[in-house]
C-alpha positions as CSV (number, residue, x, y, z in Angstrom):
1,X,2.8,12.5,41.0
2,X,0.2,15.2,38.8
3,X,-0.4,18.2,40.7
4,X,-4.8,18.2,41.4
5,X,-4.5,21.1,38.7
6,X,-3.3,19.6,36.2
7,X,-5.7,19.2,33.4
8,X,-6.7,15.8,32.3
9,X,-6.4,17.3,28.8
10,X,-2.5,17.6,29.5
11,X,-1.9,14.4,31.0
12,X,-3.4,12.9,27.4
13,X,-1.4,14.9,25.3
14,X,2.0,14.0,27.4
15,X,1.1,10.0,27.3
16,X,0.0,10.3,23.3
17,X,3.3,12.4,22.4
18,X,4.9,9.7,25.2
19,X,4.0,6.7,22.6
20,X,4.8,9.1,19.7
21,X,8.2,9.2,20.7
22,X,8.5,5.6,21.7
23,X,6.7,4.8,18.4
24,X,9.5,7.1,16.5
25,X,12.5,5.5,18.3
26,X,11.5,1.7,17.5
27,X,11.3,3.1,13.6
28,X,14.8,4.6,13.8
29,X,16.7,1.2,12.4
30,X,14.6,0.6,9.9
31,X,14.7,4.0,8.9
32,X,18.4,3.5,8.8
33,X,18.1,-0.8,7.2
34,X,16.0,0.4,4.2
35,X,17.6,3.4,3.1
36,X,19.4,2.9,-0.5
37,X,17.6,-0.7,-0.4
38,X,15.5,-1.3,-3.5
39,X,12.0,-2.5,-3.0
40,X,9.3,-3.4,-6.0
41,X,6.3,-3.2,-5.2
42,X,3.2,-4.3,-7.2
43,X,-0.2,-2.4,-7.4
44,X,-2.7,-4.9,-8.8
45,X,-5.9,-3.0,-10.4
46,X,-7.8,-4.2,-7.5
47,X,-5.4,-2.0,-5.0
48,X,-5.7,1.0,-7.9
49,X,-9.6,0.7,-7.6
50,X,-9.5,0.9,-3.5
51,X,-10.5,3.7,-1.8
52,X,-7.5,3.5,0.8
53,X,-4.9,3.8,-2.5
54,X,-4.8,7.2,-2.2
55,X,-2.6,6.9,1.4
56,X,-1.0,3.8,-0.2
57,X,0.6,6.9,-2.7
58,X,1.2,8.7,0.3
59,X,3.2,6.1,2.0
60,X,5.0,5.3,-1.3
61,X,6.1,9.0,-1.3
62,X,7.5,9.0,1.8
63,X,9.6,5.7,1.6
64,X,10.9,7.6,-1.5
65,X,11.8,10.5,0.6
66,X,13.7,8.2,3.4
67,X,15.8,7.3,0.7
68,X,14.5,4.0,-0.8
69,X,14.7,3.0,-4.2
70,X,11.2,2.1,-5.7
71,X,9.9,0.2,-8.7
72,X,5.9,0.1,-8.7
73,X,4.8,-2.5,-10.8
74,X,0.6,-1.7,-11.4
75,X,-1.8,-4.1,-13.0
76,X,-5.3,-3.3,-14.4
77,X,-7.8,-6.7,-14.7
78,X,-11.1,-4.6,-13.2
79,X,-10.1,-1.7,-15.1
80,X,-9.9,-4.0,-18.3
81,X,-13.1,-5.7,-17.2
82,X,-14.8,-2.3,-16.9
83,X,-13.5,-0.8,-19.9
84,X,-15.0,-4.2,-22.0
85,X,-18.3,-3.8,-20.4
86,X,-18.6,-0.4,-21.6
87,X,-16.8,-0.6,-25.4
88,X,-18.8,-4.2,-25.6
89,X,-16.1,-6.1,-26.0
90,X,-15.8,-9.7,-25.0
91,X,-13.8,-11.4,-22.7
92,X,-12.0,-14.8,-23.3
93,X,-10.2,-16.6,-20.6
94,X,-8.2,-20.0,-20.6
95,X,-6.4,-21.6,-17.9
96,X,-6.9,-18.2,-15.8
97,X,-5.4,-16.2,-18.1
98,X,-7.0,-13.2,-20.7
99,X,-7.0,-14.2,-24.4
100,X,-5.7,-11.3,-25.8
101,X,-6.6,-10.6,-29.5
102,X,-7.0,-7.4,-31.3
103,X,-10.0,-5.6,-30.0
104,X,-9.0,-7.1,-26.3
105,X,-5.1,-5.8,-26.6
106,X,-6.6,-2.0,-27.5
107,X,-8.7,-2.3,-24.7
108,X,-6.1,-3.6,-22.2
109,X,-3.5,-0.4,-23.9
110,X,-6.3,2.3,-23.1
111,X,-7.1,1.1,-19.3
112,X,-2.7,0.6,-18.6
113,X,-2.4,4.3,-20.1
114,X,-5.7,5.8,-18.1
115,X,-3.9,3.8,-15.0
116,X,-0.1,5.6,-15.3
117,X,-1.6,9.1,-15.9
118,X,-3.6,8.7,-12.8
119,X,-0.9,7.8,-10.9
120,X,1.6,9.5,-12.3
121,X,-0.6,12.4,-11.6
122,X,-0.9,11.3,-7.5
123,X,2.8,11.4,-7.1
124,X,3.1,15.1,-8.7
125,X,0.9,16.2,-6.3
126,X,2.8,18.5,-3.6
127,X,-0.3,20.4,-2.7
128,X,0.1,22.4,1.1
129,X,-1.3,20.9,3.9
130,X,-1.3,16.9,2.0
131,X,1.1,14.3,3.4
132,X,2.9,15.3,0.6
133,X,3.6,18.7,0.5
134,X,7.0,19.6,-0.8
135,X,7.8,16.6,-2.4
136,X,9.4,16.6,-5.3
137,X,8.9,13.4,-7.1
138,X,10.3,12.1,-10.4
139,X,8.4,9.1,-12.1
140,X,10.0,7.4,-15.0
141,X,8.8,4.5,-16.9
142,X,10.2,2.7,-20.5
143,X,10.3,-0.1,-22.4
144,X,12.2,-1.6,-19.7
145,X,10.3,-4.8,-19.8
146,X,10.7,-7.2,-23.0
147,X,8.2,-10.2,-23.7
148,X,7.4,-13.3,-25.8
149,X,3.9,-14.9,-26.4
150,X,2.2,-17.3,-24.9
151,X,1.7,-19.1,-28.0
152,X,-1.2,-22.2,-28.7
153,X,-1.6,-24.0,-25.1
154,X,-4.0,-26.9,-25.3
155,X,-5.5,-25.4,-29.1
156,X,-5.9,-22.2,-27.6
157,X,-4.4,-19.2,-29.2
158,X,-3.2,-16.6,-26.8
159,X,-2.8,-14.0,-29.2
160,X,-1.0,-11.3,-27.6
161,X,-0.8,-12.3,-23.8
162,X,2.5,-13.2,-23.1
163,X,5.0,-14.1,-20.2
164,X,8.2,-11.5,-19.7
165,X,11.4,-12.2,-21.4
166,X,13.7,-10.1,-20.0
167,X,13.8,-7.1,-17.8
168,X,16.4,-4.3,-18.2
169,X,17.7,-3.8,-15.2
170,X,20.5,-1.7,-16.2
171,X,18.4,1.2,-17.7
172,X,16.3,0.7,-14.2
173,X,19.2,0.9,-12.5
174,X,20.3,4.4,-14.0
175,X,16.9,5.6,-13.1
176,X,17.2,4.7,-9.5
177,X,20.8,6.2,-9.1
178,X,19.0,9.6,-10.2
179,X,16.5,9.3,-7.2
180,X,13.1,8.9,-9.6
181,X,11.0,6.4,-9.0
182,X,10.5,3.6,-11.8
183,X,7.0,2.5,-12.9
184,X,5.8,-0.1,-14.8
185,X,2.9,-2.0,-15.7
186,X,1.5,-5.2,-16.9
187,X,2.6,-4.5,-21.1
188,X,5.8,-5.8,-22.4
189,X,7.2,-5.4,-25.8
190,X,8.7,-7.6,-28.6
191,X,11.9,-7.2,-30.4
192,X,9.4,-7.4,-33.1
193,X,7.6,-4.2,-32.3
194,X,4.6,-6.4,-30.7
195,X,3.1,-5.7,-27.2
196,X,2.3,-8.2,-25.1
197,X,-0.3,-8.4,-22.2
198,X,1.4,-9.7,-19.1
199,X,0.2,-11.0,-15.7
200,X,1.2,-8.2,-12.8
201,X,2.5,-10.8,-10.9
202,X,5.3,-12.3,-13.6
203,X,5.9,-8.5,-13.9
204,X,6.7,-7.6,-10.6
205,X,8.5,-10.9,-9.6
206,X,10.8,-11.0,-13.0
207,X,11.8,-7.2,-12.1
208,X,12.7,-8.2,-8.6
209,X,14.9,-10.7,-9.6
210,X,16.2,-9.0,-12.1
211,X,17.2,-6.1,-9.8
212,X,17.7,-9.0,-6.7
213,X,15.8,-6.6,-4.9
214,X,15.8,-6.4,-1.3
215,X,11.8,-6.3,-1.1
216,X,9.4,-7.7,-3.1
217,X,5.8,-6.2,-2.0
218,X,3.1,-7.6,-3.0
219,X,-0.7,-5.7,-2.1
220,X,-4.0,-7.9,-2.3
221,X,-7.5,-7.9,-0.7
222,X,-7.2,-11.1,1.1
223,X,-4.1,-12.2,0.5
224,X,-2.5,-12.4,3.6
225,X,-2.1,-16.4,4.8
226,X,-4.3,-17.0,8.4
227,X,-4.5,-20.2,10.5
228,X,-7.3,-22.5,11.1
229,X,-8.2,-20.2,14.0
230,X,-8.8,-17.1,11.4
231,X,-5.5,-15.3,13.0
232,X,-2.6,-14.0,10.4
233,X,0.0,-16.0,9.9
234,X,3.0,-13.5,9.8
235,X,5.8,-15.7,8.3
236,X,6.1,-18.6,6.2
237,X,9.4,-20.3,4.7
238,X,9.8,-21.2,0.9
239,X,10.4,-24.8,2.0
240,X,6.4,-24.9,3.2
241,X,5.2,-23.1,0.4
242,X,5.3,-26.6,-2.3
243,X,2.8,-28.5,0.5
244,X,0.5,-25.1,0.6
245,X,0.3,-25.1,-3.1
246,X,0.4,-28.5,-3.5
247,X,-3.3,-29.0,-1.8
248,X,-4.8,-25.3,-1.7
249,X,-8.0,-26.4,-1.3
250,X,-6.8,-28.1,2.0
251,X,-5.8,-24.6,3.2
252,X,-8.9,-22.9,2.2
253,X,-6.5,-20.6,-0.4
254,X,-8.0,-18.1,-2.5
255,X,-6.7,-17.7,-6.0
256,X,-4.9,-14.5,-5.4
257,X,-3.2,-16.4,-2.8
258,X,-1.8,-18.9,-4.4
259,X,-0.8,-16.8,-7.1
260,X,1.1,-14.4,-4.6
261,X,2.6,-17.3,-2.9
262,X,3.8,-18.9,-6.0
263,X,5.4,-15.6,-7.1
264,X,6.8,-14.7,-3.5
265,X,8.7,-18.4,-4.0
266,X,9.8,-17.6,-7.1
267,X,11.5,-14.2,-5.9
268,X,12.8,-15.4,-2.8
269,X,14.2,-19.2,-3.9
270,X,15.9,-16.7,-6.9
271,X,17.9,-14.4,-4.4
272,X,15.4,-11.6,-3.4
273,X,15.8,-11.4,0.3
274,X,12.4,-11.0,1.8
275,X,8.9,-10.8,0.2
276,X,5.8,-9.3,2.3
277,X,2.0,-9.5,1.4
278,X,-0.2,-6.9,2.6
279,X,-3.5,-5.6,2.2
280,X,-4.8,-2.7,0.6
281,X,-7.7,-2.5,3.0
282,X,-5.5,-1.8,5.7
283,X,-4.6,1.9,6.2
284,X,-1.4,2.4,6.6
285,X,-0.2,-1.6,5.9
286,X,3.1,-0.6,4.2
287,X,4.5,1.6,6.8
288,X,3.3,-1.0,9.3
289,X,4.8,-3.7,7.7
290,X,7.9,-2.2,6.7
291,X,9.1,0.1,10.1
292,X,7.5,-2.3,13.1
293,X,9.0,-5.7,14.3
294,X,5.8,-7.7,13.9
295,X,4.3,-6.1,10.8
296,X,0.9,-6.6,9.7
297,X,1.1,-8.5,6.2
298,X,2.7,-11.9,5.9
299,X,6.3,-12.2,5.4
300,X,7.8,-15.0,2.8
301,X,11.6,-15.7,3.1
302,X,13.8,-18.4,2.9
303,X,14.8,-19.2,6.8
304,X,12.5,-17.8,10.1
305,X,13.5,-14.3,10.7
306,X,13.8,-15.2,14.5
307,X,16.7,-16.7,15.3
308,X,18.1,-18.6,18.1
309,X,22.0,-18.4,18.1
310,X,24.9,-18.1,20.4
311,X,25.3,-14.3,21.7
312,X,27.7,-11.9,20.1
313,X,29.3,-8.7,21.3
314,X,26.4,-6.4,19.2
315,X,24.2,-8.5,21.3
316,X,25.5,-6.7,24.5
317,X,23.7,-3.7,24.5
318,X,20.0,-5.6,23.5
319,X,20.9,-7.7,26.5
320,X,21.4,-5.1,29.0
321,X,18.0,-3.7,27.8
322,X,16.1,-6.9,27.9
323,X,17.3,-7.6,32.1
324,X,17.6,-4.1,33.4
325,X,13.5,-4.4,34.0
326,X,13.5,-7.4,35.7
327,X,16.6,-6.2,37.8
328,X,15.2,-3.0,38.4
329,X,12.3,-5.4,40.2
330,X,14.9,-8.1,41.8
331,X,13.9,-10.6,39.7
332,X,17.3,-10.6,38.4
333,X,20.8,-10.3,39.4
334,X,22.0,-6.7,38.4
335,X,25.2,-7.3,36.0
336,X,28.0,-4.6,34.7
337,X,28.3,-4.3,30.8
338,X,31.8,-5.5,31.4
339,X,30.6,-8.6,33.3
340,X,28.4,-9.3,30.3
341,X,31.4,-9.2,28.1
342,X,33.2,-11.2,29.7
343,X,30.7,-13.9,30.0
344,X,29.1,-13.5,26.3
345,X,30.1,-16.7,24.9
346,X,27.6,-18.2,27.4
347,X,24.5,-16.4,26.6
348,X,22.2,-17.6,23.6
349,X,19.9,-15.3,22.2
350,X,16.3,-15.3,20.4
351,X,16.8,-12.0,17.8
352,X,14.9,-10.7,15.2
353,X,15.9,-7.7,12.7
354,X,18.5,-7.5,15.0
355,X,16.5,-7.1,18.4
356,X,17.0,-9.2,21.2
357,X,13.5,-10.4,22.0
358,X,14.8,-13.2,24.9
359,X,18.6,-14.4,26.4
360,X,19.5,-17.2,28.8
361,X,22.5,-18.2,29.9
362,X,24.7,-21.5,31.0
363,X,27.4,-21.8,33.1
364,X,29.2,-24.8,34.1
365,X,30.0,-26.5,37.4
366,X,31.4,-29.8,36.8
367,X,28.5,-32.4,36.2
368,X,26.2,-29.8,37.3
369,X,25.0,-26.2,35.6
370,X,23.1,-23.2,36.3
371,X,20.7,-21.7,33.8
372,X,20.4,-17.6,34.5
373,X,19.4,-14.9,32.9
374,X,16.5,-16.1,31.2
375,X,14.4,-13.4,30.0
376,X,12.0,-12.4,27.0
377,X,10.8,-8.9,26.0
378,X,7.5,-8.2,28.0
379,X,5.9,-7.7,24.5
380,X,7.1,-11.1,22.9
381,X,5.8,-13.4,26.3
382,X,2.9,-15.7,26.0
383,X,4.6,-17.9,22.9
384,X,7.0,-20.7,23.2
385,X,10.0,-18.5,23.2
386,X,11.7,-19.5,26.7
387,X,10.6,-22.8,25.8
388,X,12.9,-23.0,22.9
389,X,15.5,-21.1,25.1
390,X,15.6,-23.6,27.5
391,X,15.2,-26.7,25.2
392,X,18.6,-25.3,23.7
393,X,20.4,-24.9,26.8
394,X,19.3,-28.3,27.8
395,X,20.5,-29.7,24.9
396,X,23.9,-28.0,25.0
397,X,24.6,-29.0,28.9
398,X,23.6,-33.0,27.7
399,X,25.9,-32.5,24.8
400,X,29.1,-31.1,27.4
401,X,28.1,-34.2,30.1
402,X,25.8,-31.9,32.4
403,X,24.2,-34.4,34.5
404,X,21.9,-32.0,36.0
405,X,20.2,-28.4,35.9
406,X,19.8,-26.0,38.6
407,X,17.8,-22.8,38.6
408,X,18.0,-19.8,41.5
409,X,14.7,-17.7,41.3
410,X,12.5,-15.0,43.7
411,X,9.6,-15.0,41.4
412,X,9.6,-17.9,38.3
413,X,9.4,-20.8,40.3
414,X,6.1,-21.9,38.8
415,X,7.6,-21.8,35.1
416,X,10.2,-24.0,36.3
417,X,8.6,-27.0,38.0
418,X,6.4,-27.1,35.2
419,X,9.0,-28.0,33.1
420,X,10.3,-30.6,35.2
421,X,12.7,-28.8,37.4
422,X,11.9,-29.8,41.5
423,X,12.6,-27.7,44.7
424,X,15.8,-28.6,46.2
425,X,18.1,-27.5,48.9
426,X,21.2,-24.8,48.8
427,X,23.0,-27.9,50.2
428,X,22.4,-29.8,46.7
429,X,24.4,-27.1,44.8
430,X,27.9,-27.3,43.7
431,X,30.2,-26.2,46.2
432,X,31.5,-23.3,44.7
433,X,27.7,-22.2,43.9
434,X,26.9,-22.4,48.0
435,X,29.9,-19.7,48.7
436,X,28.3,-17.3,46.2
437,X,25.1,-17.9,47.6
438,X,22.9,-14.6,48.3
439,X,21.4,-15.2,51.8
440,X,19.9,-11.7,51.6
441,X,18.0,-12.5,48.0
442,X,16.6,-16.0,49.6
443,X,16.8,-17.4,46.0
444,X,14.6,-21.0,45.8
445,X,16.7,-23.3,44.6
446,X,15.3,-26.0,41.6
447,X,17.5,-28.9,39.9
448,X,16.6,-30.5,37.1
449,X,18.1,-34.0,36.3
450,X,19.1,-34.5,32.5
């Protein structure tokens, strides 16, 4: 209890450095997943122009300093546009893409260079009391990126845009080993001597499977997918991606959408792991995305990130974490670590990133079985998770001859008999289940027939 005295100054500053600390220690394993990892991450010009992309550099510095390999891949379109407005020069576009000829290619050269100093510049900066005091931050960039033209599409001359060849991802690879940071941009060059004017997008996904990086990041204004309610969508498989972009209007997609989806397809579907959308409005979106469980952008990969499987022996520790609240309340049976061993092979787990997020368990009795342990983390309730859980189970006692489904709860009973499972009487449970009956607990006793 807090002595009268205490001022209510104190208690603030113990419950914010309370959450701090909690905060901290759910960051730990991904502190630990994404060092040595290589992520690319592109900066359209959009992102460049946003007022928040001064703590985007911030953020970028610090996943350097936790160890992560980084390749930024920046664009420049509002730059360009800008920079044609003021040296009169006129735009062309076909088929969404820039028309690149001579004037157009200078002008697309001078915003690209104006772009690399400027950042170049923001990840030198070490000044005292800035987020990134102290750092010591090499940034190398090349010809690392080669590139062929468009050509004549439809009678249109392209001039110099272009689409990337090839990306060397050895002479990147010798500039991550020495700890620098590589950066590129949307030019590529010839074999020829020519340069090229790329989209950022080809840029950044081409490098990313070049590398098969582990992340492909992709920042946009609105380019995070919602539902029809307005509320983010936080994960979509490759397999679901053809039907988005097959009807976009449909789906109310913007343009940068589906060009971020179609590239996020691309890297994943050609061995890049996982590819995130976030948005450069969002302070601190990166970090969000990349150290929490939920994130904030939307996350494009080739299977759901939350699994349901059978439970393994890493899975021990997550369980134990996920009951001790309920048993600390009698909702639950307590259990030993080594009971839990011992009875692994019977639990099935919902994990993501390698937290437990819900368990149940089945254990036989002839034609009969008992469903226990089922339990999700008190900040993953509210979805369809013990549904799935228990759809499983179900599915599994059928598949063994299980005739029917019996339940022993204090407090759930509600949950149950909405999903079909009716009061019953201690009488109706296998005999070996009424001799380790707890008459002190008073359990209610439901059975579900199969």
């Amino acid at each position: 209890m807090t002595d009268k005295n205490t001022p209510a100054s104190s208690i603030t500053h113990t419950q914010d450095n309370s959450q701090y600390v909690s905060w901290f220690r759910q960051c730990s394993p991904y502190i630990n997943a994404h060092r040595g990892k290589t992520f690319v991450i592109m900066l359209g010009g959009e992102t460049l122009a946003h007022p928040q992309f001064e703590h985007i550099i911030h953020d970028i510095a610090l996943l350097n300093s936790l160890g992560v390999r980084l390749v930024l891949v920046h664009g420049a379109r509002p730059q360009i546009d800008s920079l044609c407005k003021q040296k009169n020069v006129k735009a062309s576009f076909s088929l969404n893409k820039r028309i690149t000829d001579g004037p157009m290619l200078e002008t697309v050269q001078q915003a690209v260079g104006q772009l690399r100093s400027q950042i170049e510049a923001m990840l030198s900066t070490g000044m005292s009391n800035s987020p990134m005091h102290g750092a010591d931050i090499r940034v190398l960039g090349g010809n690392f990126v080669m590139a062929k033209p468009l050509g004549v599409i439809d009678g249109v001359d392209f001039a110099n845009t272009g689409e990337v060849r090839k990306v060397d991802s050895v002479a990147i690879e010798t500039v991550l080993k020495n700890n620098a940071i590589v950066l590129l941009n949307c030019l590529g060059h010839s074999r020829t001597g020519e340069t090229f004017n790329l989209p950022v997008e080809d840029v950044a996904t081409q490098t990313a499977l070049a590398l098969q990086a582990d992340k492909l990041i992709l920042f946009g204004e609105h380019n995070c997918l919602t539902d029809e309610n307005g509320q983010l969508v936080k994960e979509v498989i490759t397999s679901s991606i053809a039907g988005l972009l097959h009807q976009p209007s449909a789906h109310n997609l913007t343009d940068e959408q589906i060009t971020q989806l179609a590239a996020a397809k691309k890297a994943v579907d050609g061995g890049v792991k996982r590819c995130q959308l976030v948005q450069h409005a969002v302070d601190g979106a990166l970090l969000s995305e990349l150290f929490t469980l939920d994130g904030v952008g939307t996350l494009v990969s080739q299977s759901q990130q939350e699994q349901l499987r059978s439970a393994r022996m890493e899975d021990v520790v997550g369980i134990l974490e996920l009951l001790k609240p309920l048993e600390d309340k009698g909702i639950l049976v307590r259990r030993s670590r080594e009971a839990l061993e011992t009875e692994i092979d019977l639990f099935r787990v919902l994990v993501k990133d390698g937290m437990v997020l819900g368990c149940a368990a089945l254990y036989g009795y002839d034609d009969m079985a008992e469903l226990a342990c089922v339990a999700i983390h008190d900040d993953y309730r509210g979805g369809d998770r013990g549904d799935r859980l228990l759809n499983t189970l179900e599915t599994e006692a059928k598949n063994q001859g299980i005739k029917k489904l019996f339940v022993l709860t204090t407090r759930t009973a509600q949950w149950f008999e909405e999903r079909g499972f009716k009061a019953a009487k201690i009488d109706d449970l296998p005999q070996q289940k009424q001799q380790l009956y707890n008459f002190q607990r008073g359990s209610k006793v439901f059975i579900k027939s199969l």
